[in-house]
N, CA, C and O atoms as a DFTB+ gen file, in Angstrom:
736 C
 N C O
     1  1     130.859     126.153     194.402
     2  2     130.799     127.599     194.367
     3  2     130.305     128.075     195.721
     4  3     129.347     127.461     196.191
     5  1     130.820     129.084     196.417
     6  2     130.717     129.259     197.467
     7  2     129.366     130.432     197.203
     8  3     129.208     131.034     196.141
     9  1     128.434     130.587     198.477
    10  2     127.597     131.500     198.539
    11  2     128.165     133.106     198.455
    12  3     128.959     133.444     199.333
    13  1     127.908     133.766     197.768
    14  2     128.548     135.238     197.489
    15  2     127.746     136.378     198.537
    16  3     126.526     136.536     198.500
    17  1     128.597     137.081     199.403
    18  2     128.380     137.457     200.714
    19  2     127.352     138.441     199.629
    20  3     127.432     138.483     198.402
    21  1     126.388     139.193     200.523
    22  2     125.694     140.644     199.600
    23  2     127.017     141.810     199.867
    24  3     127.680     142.394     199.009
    25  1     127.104     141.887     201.187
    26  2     127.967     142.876     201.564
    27  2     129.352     143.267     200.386
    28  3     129.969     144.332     200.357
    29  1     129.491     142.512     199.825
    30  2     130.924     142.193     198.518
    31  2     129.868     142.912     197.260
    32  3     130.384     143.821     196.610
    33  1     128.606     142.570     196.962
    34  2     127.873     143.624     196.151
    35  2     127.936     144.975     196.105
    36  3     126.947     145.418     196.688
    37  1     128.819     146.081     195.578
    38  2     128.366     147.795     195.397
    39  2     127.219     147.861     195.012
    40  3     127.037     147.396     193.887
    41  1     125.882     148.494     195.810
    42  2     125.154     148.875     195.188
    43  2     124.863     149.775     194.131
    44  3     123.795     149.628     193.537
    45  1     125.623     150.661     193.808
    46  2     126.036     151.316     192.990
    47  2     126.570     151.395     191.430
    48  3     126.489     152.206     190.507
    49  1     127.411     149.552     191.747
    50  2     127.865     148.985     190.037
    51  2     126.451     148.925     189.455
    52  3     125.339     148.781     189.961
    53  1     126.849     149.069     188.349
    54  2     125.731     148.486     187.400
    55  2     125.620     147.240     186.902
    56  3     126.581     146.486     187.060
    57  1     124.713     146.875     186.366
    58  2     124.040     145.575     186.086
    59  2     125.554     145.094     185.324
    60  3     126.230     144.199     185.830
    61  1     125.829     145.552     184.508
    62  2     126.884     144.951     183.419
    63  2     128.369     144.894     184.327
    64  3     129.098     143.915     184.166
    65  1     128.624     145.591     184.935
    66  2     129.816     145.605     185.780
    67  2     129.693     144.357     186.955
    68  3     130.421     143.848     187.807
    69  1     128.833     144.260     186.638
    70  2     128.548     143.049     187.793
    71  2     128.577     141.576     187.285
    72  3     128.638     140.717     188.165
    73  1     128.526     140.998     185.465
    74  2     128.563     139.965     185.300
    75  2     129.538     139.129     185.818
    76  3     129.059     137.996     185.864
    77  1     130.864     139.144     186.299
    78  2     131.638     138.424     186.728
    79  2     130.963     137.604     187.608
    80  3     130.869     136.377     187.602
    81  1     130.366     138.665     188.591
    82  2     130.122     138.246     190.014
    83  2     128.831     137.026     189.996
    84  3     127.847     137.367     189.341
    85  1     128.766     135.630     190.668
    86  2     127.800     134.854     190.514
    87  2     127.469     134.612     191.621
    88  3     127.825     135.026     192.725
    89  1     126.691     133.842     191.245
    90  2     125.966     133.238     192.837
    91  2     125.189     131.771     192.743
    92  3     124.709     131.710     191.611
    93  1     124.937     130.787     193.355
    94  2     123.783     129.421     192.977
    95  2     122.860     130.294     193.093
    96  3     122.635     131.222     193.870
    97  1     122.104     129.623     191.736
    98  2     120.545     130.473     192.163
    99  2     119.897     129.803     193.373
   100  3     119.930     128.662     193.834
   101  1     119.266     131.002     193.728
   102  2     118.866     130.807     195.124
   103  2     119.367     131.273     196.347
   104  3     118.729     131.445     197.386
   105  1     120.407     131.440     196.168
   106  2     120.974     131.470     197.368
   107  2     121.226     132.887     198.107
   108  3     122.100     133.372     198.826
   109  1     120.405     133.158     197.731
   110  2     120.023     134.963     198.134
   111  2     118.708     134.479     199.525
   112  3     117.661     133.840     199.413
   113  1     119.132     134.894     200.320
   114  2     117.572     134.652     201.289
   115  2     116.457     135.660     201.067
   116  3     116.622     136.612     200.305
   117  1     115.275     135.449     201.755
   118  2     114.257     136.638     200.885
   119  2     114.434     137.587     201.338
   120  3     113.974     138.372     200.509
   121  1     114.977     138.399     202.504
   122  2     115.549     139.617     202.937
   123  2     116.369     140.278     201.553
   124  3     116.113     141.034     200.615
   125  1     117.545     139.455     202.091
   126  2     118.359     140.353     200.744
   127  2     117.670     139.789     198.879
   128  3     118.437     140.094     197.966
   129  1     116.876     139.344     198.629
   130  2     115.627     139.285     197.300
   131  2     115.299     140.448     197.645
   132  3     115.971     141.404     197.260
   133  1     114.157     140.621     198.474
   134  2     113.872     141.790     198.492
   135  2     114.592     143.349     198.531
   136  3     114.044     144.420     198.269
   137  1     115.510     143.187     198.801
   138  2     116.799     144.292     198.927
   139  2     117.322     144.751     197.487
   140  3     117.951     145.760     197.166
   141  1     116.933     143.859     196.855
   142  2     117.632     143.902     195.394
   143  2     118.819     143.543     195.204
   144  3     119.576     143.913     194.306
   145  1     119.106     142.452     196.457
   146  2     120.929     141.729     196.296
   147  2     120.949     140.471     195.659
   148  3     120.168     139.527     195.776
   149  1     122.122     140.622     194.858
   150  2     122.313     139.668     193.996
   151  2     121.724     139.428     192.515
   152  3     121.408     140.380     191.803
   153  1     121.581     137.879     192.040
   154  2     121.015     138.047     190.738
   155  2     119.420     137.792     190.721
   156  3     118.858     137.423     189.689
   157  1     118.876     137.965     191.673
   158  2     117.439     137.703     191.539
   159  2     116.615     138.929     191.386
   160  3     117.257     139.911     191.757
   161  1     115.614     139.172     191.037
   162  2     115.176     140.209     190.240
   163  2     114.480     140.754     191.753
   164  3     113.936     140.272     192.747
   165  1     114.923     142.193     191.164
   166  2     113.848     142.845     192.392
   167  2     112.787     143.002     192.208
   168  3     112.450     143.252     191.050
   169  1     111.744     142.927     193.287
   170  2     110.524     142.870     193.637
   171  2     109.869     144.101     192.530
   172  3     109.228     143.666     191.573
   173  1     110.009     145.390     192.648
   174  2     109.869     146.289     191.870
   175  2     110.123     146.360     190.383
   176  3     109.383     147.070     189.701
   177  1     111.082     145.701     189.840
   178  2     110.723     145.580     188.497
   179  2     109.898     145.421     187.631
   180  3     109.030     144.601     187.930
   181  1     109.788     146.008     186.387
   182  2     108.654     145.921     185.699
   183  2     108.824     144.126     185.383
   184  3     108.139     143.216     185.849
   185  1     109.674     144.073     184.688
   186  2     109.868     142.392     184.386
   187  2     109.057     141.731     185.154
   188  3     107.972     141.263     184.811
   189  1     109.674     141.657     186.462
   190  2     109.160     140.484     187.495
   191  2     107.727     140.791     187.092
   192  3     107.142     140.035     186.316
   193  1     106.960     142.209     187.746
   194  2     106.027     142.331     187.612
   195  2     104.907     142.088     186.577
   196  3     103.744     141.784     186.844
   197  1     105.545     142.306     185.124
   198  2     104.720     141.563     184.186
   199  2     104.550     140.417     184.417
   200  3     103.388     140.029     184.541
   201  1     105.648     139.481     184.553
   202  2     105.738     138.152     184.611
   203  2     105.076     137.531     185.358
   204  3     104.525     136.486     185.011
   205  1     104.932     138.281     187.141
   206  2     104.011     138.016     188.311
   207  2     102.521     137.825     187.397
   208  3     101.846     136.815     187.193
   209  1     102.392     138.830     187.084
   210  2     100.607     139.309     186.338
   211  2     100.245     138.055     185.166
   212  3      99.120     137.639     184.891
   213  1     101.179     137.731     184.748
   214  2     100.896     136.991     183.469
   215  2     100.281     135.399     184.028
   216  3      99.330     134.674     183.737
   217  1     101.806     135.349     185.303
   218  2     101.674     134.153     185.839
   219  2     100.094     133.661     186.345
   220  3      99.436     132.640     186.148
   221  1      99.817     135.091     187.189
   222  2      98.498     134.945     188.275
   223  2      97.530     134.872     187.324
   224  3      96.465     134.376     187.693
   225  1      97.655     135.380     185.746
   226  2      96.289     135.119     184.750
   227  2      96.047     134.073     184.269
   228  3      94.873     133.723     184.144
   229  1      97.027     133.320     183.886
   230  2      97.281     131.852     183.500
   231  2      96.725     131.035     184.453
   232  3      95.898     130.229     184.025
   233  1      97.011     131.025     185.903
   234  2      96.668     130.109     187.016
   235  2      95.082     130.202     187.219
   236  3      94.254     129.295     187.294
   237  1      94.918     131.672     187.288
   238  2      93.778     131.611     187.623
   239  2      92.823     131.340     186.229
   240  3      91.754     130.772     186.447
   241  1      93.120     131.692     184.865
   242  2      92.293     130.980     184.068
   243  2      91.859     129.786     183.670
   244  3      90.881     129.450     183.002
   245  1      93.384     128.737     184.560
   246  2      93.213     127.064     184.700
   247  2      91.928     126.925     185.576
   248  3      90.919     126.273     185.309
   249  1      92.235     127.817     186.882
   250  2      91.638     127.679     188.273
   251  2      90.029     127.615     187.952
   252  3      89.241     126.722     188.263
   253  1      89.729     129.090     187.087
   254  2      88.317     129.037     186.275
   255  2      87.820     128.480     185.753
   256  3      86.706     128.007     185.977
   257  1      88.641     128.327     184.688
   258  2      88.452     127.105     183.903
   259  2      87.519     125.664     183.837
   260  3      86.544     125.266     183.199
   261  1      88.564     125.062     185.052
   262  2      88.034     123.906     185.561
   263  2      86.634     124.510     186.414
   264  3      85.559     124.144     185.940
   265  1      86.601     125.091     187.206
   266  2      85.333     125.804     187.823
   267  2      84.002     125.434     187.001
   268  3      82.995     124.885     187.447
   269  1      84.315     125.983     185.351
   270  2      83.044     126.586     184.480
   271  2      82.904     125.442     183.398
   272  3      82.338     125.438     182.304
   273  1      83.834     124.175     184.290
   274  2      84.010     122.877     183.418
   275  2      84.384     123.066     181.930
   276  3      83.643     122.454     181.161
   277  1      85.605     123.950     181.235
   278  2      86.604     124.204     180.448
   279  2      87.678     123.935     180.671
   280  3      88.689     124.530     180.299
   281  1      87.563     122.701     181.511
   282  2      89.425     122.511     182.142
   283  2      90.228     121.647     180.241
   284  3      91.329     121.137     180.030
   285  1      89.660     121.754     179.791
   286  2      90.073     121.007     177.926
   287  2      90.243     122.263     177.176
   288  3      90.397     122.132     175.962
   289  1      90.244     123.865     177.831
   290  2      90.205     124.789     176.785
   291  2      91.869     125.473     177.699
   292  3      91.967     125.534     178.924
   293  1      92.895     125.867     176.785
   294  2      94.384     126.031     176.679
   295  2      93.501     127.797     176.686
   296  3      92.390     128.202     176.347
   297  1      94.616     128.355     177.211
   298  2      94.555     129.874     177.578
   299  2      94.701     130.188     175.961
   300  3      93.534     130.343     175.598
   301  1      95.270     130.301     175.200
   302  2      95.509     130.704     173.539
   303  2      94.070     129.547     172.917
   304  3      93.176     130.113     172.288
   305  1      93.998     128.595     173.054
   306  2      92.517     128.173     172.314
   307  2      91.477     129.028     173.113
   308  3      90.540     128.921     172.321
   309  1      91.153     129.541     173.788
   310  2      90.303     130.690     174.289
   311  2      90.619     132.174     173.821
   312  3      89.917     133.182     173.896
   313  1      91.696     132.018     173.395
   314  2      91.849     133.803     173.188
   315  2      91.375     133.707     171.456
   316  3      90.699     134.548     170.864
   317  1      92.065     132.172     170.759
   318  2      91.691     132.453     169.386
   319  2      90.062     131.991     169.382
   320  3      89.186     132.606     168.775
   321  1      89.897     131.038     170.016
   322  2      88.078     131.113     169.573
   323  2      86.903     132.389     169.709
   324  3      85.861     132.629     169.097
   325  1      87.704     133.134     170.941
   326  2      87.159     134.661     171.149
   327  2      87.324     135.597     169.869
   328  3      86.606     136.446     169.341
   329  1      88.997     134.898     169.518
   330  2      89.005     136.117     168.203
   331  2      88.104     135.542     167.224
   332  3      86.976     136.014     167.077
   333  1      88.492     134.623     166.588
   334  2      87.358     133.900     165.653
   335  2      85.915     134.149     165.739
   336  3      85.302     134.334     164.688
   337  1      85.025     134.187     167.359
   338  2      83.816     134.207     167.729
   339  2      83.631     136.117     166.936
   340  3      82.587     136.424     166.359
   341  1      84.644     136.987     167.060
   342  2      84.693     138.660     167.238
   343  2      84.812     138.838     165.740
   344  3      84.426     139.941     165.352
   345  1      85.255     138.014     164.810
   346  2      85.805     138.237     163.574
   347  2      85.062     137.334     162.870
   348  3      85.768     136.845     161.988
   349  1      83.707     136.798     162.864
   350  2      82.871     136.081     162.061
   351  2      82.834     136.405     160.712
   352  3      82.956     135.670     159.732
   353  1      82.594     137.964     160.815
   354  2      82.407     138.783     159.289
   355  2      83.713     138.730     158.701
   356  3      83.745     139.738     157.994
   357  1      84.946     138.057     158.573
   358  2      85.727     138.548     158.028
   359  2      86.467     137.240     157.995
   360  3      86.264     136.454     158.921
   361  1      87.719     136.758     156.554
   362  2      87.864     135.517     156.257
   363  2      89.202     135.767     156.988
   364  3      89.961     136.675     156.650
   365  1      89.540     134.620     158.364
   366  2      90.812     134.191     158.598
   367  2      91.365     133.177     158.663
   368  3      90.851     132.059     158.641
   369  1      92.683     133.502     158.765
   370  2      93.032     132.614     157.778
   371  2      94.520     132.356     158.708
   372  3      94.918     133.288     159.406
   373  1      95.344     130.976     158.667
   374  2      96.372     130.878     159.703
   375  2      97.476     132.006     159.624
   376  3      98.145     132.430     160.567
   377  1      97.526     132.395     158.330
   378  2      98.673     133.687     158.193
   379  2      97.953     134.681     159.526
   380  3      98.547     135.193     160.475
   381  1      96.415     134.727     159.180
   382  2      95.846     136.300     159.971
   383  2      96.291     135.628     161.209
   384  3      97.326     136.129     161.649
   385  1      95.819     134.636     161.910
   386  2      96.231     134.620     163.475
   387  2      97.949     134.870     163.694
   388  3      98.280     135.538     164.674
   389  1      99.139     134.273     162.681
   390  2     100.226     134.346     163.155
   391  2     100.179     135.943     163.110
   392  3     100.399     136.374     164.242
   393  1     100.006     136.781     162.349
   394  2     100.264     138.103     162.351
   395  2      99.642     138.590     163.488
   396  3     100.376     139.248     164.226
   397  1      98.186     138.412     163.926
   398  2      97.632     139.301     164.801
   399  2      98.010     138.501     166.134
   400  3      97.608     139.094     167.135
   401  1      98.499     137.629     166.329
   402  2      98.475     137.111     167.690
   403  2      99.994     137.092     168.074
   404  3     100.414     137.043     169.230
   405  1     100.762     137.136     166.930
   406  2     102.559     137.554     167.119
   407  2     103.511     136.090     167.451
   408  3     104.586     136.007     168.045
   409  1     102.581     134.890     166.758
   410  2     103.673     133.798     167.028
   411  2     103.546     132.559     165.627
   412  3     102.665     132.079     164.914
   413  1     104.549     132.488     165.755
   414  2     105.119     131.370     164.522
   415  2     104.583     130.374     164.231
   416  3     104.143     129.542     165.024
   417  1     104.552     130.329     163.116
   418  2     103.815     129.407     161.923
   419  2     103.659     128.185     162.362
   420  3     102.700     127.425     162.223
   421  1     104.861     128.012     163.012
   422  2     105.066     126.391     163.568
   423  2     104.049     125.969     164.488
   424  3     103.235     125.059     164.330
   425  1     104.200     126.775     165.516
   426  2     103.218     126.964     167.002
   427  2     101.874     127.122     166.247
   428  3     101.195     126.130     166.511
   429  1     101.261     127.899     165.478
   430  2     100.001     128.151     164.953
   431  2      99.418     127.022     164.544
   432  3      98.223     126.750     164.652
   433  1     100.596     126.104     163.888
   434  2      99.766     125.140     162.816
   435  2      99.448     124.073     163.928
   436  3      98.633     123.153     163.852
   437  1     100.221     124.383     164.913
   438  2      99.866     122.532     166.106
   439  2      98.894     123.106     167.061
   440  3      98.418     122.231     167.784
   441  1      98.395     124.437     167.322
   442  2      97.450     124.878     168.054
   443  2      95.980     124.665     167.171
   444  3      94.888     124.236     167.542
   445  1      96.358     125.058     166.117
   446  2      95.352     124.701     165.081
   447  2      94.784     123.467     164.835
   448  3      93.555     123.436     164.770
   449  1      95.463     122.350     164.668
   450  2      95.249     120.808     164.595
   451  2      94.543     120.694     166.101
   452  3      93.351     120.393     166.170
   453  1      95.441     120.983     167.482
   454  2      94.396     120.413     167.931
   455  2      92.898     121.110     168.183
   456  3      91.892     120.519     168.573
   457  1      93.005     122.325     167.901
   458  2      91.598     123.483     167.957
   459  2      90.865     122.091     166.867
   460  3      89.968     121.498     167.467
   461  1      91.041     121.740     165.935
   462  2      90.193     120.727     164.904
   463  2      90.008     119.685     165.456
   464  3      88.854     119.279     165.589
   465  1      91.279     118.830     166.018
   466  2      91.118     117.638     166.714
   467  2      89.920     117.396     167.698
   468  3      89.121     116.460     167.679
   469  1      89.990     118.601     168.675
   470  2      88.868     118.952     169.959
   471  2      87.536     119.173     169.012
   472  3      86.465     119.106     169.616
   473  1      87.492     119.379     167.870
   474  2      85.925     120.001     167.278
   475  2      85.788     121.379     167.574
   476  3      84.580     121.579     167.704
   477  1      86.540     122.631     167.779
   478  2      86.462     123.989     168.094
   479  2      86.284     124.579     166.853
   480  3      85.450     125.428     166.536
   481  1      87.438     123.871     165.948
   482  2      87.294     125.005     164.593
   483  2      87.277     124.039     163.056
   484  3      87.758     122.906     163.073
   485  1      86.932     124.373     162.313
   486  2      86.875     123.545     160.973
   487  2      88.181     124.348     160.393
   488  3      88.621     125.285     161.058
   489  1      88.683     124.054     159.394
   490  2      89.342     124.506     158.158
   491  2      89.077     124.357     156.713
   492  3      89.587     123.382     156.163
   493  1      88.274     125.267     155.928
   494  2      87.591     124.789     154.728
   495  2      88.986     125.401     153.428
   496  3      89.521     126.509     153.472
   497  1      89.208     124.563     152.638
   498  2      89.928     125.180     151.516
   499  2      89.166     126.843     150.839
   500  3      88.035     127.175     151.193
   501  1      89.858     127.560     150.035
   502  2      89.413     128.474     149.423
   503  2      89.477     128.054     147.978
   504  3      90.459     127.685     147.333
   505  1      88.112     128.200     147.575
   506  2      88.208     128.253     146.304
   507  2      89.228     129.035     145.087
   508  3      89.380     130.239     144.883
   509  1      89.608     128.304     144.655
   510  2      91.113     129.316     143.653
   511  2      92.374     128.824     144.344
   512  3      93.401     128.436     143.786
   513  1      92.118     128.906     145.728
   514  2      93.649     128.319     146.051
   515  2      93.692     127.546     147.246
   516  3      93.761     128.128     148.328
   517  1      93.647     125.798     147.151
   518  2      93.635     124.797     148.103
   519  2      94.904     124.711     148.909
   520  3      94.930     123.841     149.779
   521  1      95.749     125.326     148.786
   522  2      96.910     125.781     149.851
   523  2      96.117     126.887     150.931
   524  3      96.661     126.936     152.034
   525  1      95.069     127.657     150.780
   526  2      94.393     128.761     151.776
   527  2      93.498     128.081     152.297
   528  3      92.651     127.622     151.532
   529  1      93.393     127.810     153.664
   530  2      92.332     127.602     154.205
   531  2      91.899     128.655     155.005
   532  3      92.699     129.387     155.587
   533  1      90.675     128.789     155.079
   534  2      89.846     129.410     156.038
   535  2      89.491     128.873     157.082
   536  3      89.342     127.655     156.983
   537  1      89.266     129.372     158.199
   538  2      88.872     129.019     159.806
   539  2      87.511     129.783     160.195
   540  3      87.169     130.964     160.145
   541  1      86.825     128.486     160.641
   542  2      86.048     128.363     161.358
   543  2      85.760     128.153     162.594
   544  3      86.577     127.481     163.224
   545  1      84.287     128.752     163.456
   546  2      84.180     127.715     164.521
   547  2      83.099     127.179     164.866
   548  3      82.125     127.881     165.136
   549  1      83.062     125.999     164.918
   550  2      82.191     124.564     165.113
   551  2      81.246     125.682     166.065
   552  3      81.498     126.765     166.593
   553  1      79.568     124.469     165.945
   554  2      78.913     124.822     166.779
   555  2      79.462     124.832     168.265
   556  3      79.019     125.666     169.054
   557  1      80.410     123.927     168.650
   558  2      80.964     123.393     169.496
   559  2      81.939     124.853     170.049
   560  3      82.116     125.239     171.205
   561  1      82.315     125.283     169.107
   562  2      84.067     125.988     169.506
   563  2      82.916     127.525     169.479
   564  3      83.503     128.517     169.913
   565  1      81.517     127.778     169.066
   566  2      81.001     128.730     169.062
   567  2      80.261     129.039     170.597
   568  3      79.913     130.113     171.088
   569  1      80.192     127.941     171.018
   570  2      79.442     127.804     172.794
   571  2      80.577     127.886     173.672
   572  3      80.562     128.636     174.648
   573  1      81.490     127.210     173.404
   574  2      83.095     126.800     174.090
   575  2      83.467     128.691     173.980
   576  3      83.663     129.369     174.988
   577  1      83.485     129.033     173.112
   578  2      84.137     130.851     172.756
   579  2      83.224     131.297     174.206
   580  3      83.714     131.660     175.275
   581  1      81.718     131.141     173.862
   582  2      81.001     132.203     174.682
   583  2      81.278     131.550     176.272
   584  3      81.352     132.433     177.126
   585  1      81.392     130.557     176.634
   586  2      81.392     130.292     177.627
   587  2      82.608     130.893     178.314
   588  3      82.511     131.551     179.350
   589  1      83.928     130.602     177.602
   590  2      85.093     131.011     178.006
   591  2      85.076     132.669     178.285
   592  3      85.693     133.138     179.242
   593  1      84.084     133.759     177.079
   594  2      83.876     134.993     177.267
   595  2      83.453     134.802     178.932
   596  3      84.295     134.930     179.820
   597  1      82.104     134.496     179.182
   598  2      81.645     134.763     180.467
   599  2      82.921     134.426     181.395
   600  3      83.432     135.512     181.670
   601  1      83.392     133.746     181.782
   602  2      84.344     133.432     182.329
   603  2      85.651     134.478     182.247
   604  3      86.108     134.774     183.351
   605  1      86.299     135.065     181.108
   606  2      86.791     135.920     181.401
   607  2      86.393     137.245     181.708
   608  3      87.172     138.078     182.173
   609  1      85.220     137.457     181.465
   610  2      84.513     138.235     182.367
   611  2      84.253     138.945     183.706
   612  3      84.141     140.072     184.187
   613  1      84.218     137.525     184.062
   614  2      84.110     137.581     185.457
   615  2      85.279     138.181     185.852
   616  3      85.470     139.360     186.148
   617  1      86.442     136.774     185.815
   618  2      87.868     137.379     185.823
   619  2      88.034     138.489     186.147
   620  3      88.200     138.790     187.329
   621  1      88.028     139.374     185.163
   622  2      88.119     140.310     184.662
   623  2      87.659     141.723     186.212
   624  3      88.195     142.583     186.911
   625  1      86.157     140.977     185.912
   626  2      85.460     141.845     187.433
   627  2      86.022     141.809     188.510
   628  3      85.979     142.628     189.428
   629  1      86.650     140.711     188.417
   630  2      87.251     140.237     189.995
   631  2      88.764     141.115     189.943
   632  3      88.903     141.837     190.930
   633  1      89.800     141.157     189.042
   634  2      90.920     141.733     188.636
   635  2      90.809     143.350     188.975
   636  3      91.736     144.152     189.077
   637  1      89.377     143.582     189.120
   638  2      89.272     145.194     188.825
   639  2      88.602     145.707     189.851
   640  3      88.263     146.884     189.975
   641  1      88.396     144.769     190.638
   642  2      87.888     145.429     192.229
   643  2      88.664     146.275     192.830
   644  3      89.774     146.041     193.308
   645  1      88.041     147.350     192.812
   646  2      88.970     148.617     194.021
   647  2      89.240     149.344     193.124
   648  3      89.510     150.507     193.422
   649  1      89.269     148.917     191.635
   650  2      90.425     149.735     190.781
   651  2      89.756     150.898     190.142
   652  3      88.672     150.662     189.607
   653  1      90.266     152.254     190.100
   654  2      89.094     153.390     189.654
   655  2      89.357     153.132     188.233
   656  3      90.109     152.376     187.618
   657  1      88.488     154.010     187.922
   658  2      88.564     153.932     186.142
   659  2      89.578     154.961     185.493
   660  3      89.985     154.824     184.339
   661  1      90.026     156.204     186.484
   662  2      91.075     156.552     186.754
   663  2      92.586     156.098     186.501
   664  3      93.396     156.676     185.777
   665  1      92.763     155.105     187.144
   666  2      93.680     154.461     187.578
   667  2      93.749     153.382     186.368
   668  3      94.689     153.400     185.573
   669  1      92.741     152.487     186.284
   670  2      92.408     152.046     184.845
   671  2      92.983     152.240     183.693
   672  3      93.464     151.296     183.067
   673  1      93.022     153.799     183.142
   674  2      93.422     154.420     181.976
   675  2      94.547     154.570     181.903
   676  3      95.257     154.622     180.899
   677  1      94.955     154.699     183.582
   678  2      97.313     155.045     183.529
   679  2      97.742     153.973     183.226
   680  3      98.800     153.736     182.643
   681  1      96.891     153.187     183.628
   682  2      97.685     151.276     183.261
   683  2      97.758     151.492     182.272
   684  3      98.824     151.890     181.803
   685  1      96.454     151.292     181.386
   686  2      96.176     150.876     180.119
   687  2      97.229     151.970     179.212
   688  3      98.176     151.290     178.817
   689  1      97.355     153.178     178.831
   690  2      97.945     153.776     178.664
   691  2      99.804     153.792     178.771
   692  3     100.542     154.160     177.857
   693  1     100.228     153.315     180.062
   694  2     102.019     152.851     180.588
   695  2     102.105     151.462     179.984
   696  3     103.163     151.192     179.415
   697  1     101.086     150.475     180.022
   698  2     101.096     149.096     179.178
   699  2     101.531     149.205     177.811
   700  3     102.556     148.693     177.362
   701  1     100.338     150.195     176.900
   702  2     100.617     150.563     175.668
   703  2     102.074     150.870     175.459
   704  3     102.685     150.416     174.491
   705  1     102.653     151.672     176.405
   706  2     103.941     152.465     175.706
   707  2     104.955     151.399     175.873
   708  3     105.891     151.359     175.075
   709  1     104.833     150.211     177.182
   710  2     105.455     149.369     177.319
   711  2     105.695     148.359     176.101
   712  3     106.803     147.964     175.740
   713  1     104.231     147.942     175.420
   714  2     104.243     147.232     174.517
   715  2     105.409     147.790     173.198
   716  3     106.347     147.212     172.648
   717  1     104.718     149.408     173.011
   718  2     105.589     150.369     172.026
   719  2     107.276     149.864     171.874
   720  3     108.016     149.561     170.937
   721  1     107.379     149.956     173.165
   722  2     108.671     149.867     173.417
   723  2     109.311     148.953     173.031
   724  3     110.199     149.056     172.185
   725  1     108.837     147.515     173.794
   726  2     109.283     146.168     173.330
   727  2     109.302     146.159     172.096
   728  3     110.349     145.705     171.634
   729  1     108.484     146.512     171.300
   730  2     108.555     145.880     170.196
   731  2     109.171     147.168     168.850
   732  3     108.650     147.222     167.736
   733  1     110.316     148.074     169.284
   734  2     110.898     149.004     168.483
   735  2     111.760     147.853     168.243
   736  3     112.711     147.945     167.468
């Protein structure tokens, strides 16, 4: 497949008028990337841009991680031991995380085994019905939660340098409607 000139691109077609047209990925240099030629996503997109943000939170929560000697705690075993640590008063249960955290039964139940395997969380049957278990977290997964809190914390401080509280609220607010959106 030959490299596809940009100049042969209308800027003007639209995305869909354009499937014919291909290219090897890659083979856009970062001039025309940045230009918005070809099939690589422009710099300005929300996409990329979530995706950029998600990427740099992930890395840097490994990066921390290991720092605050949690390099054994998975970005989702930190978000559920936080929820678990936030939701003490209240019985959950693997249905509650697939619902509130938005992923499948399948994925839940092997995040779960190893959250038990590591010693983070127990699973006790419910009385009346030994198909329900309830979730716990170990003394272990209760220090492991807070530690990981401080740590995203920090994060957090560091993420928000410069940023007014202003500015703060338009995010938080254009995020929301973003989320809205996705998920009509």
């Amino acid at each position: 497949m030959n490299k596809l000139d940009c100049k042969d691109i209308n800027p003007d077609k639209s995305a869909k008028s354009m499937v014919g047209q291909t290219r090897k990925r890659g083979a856009c240099d970062m001039d025309e990337v940045n230009n918005g030629c070809g099939n690589m996503p422009e710099p300005n997109k929300i996409g990329k841009i979530i995706r950029e943000l998600n990427s740099a939170f992930k890395r840097n929560f490994i990066t921390c991680g290991t720092e605050a000697g949690l390099d054994e705690v998975t970005l989702m075993h930190g978000w559920i031991m936080g929820y678990l640590d936030h939701n003490q008063d209240r019985a959950i249960y693997q249905k509650t995380i697939e619902s509130d955290f938005g992923i499948k039964r399948s994925t839940v139940t092997t995040i779960l085994q190893l959250m038990e395997k590591k010693g983070y969380i127990t699973r006790e049957a419910v009385e009346g019905d030994a198909r329900l278990k309830r979730i716990f977290l170990t003394e272990q997964g209760k220090e492991t939660a807070a530690r990981t809190r401080r740590m995203i914390d920090r994060m957090d401080d560091s993420m928000l340098e410069g940023i007014e509280e202003d500015e703060l609220e338009v995010f938080r607010r254009v995020a929301q409607k973003l989320l809205s959106n996705m998920n009509q």
